[in-house]
N, CA, C and O atoms as CSV, one atom per row, in Angstrom:
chain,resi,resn,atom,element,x,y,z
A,1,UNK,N,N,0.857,-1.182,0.000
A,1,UNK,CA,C,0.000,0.000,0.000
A,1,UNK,C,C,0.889,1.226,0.000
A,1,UNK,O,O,1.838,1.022,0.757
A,2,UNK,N,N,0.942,2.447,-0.575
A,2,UNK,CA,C,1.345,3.125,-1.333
A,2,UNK,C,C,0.618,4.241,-0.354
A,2,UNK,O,O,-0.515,3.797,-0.171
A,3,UNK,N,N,0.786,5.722,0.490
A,3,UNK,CA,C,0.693,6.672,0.463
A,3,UNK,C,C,0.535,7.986,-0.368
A,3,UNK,O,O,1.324,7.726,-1.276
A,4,UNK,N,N,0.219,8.775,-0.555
A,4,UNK,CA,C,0.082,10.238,-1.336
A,4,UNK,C,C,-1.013,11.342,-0.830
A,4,UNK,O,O,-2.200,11.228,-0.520
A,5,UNK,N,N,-0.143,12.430,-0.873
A,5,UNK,CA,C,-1.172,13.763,-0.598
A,5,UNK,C,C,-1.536,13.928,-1.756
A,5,UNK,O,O,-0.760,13.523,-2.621
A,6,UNK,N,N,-2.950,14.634,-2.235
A,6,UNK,CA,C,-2.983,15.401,-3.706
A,6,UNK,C,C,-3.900,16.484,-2.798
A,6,UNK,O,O,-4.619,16.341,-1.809
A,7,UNK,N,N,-3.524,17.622,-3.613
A,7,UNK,CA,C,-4.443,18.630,-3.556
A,7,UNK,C,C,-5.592,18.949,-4.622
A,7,UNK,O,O,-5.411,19.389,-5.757
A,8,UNK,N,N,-6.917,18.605,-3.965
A,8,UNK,CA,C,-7.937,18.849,-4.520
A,8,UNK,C,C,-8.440,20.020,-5.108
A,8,UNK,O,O,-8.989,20.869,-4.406
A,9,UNK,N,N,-8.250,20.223,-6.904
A,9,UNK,CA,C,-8.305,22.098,-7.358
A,9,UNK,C,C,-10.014,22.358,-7.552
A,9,UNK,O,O,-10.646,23.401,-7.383
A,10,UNK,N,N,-10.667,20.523,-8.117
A,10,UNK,CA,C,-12.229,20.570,-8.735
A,10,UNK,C,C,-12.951,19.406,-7.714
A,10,UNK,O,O,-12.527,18.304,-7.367
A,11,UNK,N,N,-14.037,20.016,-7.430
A,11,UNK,CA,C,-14.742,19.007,-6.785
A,11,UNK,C,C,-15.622,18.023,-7.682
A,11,UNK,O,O,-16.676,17.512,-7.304
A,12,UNK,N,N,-15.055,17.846,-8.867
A,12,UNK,CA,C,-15.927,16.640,-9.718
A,12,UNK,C,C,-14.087,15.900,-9.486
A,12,UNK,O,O,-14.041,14.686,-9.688
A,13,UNK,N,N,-13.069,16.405,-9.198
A,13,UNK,CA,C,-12.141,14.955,-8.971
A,13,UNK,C,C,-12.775,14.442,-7.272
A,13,UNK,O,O,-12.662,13.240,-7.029
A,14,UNK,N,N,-13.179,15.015,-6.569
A,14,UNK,CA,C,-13.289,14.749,-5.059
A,14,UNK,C,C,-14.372,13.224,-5.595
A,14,UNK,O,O,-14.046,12.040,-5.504
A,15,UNK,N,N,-15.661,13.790,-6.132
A,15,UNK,CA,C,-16.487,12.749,-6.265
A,15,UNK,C,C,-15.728,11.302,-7.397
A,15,UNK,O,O,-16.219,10.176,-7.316
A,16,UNK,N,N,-14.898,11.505,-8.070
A,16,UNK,CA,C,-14.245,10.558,-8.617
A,16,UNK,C,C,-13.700,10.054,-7.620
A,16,UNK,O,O,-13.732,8.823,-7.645
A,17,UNK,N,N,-13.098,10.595,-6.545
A,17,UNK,CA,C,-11.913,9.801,-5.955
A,17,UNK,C,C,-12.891,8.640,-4.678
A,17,UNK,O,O,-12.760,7.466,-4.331
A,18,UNK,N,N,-13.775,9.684,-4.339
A,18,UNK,CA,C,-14.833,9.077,-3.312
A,18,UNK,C,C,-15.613,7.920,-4.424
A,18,UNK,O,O,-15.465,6.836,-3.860
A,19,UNK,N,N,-16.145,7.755,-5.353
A,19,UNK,CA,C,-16.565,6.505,-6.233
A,19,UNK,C,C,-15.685,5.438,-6.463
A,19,UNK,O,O,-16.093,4.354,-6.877
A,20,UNK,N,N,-14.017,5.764,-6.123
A,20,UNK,CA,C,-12.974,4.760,-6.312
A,20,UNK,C,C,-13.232,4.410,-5.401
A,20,UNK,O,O,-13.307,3.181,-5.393
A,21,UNK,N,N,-13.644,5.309,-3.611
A,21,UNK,CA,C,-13.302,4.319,-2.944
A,21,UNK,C,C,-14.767,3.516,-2.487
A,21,UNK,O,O,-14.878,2.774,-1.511
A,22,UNK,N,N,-15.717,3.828,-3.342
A,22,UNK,CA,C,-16.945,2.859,-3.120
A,22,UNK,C,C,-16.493,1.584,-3.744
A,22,UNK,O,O,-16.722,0.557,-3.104
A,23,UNK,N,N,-15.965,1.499,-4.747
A,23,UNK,CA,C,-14.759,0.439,-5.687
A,23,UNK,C,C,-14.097,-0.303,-4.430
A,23,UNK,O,O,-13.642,-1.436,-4.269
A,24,UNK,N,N,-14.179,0.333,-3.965
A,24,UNK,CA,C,-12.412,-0.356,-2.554
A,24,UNK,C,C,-11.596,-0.539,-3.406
A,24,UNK,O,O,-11.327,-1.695,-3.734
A,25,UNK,N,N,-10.967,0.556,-4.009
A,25,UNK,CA,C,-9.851,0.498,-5.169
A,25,UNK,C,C,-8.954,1.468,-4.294
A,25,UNK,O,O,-7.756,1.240,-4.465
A,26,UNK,N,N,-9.266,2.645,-3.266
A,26,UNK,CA,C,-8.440,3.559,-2.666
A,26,UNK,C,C,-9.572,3.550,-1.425
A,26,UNK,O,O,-10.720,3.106,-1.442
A,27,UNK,N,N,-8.799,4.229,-0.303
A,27,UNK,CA,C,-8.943,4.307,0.878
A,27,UNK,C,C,-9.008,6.608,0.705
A,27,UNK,O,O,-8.309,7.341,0.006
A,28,UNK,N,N,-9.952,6.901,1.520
A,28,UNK,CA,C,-9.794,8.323,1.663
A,28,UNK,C,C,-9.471,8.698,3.217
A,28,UNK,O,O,-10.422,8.260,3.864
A,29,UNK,N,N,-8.866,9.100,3.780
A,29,UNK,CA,C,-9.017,9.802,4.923
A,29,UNK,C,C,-8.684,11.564,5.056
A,29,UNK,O,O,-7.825,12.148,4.395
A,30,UNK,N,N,-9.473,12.114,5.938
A,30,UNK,CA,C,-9.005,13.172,6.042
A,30,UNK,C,C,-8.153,13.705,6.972
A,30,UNK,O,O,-8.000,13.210,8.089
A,31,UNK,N,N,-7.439,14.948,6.470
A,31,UNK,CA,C,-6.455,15.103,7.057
A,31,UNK,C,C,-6.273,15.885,8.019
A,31,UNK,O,O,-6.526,17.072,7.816
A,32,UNK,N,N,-5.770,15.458,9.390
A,32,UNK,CA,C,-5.721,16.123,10.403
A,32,UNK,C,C,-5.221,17.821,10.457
A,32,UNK,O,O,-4.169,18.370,10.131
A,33,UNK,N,N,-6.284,18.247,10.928
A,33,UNK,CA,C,-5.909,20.110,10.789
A,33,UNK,C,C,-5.057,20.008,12.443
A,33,UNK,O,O,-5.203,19.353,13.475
A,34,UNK,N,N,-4.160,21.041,11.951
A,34,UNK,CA,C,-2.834,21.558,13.093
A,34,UNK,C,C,-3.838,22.535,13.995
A,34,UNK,O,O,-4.656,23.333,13.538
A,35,UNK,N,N,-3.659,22.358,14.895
A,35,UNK,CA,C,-4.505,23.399,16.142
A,35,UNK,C,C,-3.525,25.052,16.050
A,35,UNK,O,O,-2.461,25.147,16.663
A,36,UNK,N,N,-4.123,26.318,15.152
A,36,UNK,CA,C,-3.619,27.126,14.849
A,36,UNK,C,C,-2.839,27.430,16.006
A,36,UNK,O,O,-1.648,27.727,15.917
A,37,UNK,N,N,-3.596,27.356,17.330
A,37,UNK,CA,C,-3.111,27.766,18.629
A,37,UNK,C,C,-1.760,27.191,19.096
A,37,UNK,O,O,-1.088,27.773,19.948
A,38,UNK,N,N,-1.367,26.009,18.508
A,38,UNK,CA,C,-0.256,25.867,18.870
A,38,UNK,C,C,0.869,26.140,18.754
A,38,UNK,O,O,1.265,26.661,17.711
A,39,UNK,N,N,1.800,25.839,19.904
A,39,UNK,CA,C,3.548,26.450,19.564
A,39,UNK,C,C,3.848,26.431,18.469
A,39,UNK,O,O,4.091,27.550,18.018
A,40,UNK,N,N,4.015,25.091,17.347
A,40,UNK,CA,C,4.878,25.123,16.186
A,40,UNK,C,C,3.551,25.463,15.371
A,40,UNK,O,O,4.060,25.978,14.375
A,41,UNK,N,N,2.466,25.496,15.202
A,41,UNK,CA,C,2.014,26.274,13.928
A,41,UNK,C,C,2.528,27.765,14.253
A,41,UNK,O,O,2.520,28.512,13.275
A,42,UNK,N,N,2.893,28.220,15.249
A,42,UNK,CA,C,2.259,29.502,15.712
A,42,UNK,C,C,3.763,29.884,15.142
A,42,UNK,O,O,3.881,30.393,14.027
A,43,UNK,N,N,4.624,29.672,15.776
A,43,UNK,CA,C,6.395,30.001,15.021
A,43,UNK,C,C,6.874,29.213,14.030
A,43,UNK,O,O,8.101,29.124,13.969
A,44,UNK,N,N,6.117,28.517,13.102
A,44,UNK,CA,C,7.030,28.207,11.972
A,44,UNK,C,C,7.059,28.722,11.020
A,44,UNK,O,O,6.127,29.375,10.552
A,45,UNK,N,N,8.371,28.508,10.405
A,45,UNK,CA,C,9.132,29.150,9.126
A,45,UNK,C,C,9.785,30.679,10.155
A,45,UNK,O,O,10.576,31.459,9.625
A,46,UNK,N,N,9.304,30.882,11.601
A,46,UNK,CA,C,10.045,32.035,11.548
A,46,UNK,C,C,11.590,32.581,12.155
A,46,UNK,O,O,11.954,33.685,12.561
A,47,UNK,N,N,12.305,31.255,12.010
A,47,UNK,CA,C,13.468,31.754,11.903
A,47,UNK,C,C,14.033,30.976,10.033
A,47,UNK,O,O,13.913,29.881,9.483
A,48,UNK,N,N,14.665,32.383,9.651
A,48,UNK,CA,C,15.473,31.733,8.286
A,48,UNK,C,C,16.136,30.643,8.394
A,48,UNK,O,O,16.881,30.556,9.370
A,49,UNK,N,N,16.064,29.496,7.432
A,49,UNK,CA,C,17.163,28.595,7.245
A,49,UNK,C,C,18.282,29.213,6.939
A,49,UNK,O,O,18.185,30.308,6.384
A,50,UNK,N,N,19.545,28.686,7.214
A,50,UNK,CA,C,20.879,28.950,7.231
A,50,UNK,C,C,22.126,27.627,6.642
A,50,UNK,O,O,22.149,26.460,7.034
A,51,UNK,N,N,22.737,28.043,5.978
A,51,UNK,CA,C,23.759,26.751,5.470
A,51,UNK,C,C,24.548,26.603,7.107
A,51,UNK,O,O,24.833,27.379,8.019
A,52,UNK,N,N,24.697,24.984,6.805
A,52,UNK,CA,C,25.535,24.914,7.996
A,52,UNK,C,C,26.796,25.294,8.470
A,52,UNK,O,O,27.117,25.443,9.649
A,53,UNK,N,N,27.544,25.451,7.394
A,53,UNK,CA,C,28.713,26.181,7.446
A,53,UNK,C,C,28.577,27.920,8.287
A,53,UNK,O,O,29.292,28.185,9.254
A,54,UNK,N,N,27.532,28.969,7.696
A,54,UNK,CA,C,27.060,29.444,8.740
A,54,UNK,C,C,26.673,29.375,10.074
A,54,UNK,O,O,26.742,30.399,10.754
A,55,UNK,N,N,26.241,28.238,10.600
A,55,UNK,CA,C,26.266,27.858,11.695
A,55,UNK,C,C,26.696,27.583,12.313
A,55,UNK,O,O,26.602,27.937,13.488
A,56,UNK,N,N,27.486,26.706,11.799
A,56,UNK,CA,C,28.906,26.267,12.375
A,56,UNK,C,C,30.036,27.609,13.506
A,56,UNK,O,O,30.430,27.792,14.658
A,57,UNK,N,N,30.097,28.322,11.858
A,57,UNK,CA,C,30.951,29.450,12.370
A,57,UNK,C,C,30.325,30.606,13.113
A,57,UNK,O,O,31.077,31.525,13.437
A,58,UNK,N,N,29.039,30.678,13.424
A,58,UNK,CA,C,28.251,31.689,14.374
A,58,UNK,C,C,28.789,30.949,15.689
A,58,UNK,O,O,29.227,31.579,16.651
A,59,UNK,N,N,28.733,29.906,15.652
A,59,UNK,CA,C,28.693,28.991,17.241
A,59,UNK,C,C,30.520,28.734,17.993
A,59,UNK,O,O,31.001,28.607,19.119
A,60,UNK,N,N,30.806,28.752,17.184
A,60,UNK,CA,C,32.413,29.027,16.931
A,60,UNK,C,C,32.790,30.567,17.460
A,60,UNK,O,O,33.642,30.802,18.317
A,61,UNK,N,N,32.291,31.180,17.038
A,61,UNK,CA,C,32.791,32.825,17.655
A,61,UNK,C,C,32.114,32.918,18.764
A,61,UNK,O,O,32.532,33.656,19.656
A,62,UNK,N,N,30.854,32.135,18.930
A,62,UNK,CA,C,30.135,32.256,20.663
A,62,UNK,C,C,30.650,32.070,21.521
A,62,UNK,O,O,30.802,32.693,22.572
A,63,UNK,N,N,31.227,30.503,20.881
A,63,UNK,CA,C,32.430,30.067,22.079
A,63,UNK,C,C,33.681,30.292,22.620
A,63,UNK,O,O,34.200,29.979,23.691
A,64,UNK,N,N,34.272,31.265,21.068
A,64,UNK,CA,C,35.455,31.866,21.413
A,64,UNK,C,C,35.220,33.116,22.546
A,64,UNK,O,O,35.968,33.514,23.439
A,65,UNK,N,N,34.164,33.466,22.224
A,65,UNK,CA,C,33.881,34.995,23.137
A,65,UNK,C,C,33.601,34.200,24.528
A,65,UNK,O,O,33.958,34.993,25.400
A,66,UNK,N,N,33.165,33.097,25.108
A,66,UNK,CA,C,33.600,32.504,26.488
A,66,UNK,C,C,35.172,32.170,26.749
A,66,UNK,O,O,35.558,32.148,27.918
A,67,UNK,N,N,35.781,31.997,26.047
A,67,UNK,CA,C,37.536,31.519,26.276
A,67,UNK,C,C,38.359,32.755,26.789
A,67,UNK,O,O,39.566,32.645,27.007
């Protein structure tokens, strides 16, 4: 058994996909919504990704500034 998200653009594919699964050819479930209220919906994406090499060397001068 095989996984996949699709995003639904027409609701004449929704009723196709729901008639496959009167078929028992596919399984539908829906998908759990994130509780807006929470910690990680609430801060994500808001720090920038960074190459690690950047990181590296930010954490490197942190530690030099304790020595």
């Amino acid at each position: 058994m095989q996984t996949i998200t699709i995003d639904i653009i027409n609701d004449k594919a929704l009723n196709l996909l729901k008639d496959m699964e009167l078929l028992q050819l596919i399984r539908l479930r829906e998908e759990h919504k994130i509780n807006q209220s929470s910690w990680a919906s609430k801060y994500k994406g808001a720090i920038a990704k960074q190459d690690l090499v950047d990181v590296e060397n930010q954490l490197k001068e942190l530690r030099n500034e304790w020595e």
